[in-house]
C-alpha positions as CSV (number, residue, x, y, z in Angstrom):
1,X,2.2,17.0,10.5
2,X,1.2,16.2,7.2
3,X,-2.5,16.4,5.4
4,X,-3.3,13.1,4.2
5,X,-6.3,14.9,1.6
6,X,-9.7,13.8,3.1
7,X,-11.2,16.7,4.8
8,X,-7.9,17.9,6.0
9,X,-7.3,16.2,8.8
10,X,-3.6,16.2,10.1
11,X,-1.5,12.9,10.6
12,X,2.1,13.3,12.3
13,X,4.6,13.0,9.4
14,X,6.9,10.1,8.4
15,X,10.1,10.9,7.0
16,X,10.4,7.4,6.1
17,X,9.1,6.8,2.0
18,X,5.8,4.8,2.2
19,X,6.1,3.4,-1.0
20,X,9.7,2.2,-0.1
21,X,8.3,0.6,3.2
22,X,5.2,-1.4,0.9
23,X,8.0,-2.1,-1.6
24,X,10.5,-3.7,0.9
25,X,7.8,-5.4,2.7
26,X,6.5,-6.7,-0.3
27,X,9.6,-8.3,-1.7
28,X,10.4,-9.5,1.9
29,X,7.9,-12.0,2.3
30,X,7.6,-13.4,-1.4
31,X,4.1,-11.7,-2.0
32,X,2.4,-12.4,-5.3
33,X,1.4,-9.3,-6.9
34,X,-2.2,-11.1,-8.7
35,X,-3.2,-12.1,-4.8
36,X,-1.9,-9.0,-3.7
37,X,-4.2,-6.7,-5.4
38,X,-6.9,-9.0,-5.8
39,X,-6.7,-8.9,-0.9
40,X,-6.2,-4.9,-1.8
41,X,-9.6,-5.0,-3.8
42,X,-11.7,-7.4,-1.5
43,X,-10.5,-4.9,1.6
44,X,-12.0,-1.6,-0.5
45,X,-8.7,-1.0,-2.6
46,X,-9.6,0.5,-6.2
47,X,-6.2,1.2,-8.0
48,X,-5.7,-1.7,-10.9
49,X,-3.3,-3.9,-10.5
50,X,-0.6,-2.0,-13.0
51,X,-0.7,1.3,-10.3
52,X,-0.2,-1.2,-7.7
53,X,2.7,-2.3,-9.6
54,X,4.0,0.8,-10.1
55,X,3.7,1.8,-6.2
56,X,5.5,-1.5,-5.1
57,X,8.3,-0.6,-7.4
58,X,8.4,2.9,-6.0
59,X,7.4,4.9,-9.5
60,X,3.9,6.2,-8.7
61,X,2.1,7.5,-5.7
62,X,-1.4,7.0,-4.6
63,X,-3.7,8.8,-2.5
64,X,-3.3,7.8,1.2
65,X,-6.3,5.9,1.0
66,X,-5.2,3.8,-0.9
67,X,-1.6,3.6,0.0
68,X,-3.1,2.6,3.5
69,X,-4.9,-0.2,1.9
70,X,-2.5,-1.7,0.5
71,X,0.0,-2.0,3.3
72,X,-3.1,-3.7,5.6
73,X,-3.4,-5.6,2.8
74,X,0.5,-6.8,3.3
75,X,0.6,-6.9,6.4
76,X,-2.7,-9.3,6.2
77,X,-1.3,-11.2,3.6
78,X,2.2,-11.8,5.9
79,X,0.6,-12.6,9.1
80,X,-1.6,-14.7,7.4
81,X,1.1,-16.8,5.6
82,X,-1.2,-16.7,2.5
């Protein structure tokens, strides 16, 4: 179990690299980073769009939060063919 920082609550652990999970994904299915972070925003995300750069490319980390957003904002964007 890991914390994932809002009021400690406990989330079973993934060995797996988030940011190399967003970052494959994102590649994967030819996702353009402006509509990206512009579906990230309109669903609550607030990192700009150079941290959400970063993150795709695996070079920053965000708070869980965030990092949640913006894979239902992939996973959205995919299933949605946008």
């Amino acid at each position: 179990m890991e914390d994932d920082g809002i009021l400690g609550i406990q989330r079973p652990g993934d060995d797996a690299d988030p940011r190399n999970s967003a970052a494959t994904r994102y590649r994967d299915g030819n996702i353009n980073l402006t509509g990206l972070w512009t579906y990230y925003c309109g669903i609550g995300g607030n990192a700009d769009e150079l941290a959400l750069d970063a993150y795709l490319h695996e070079m920053m980390e965000l708070p869980p939060l965030q990092m949640d957003l913006i894979h239902t904002a992939i996973e959205e964007i995919t299933a949605e063919g946008l």
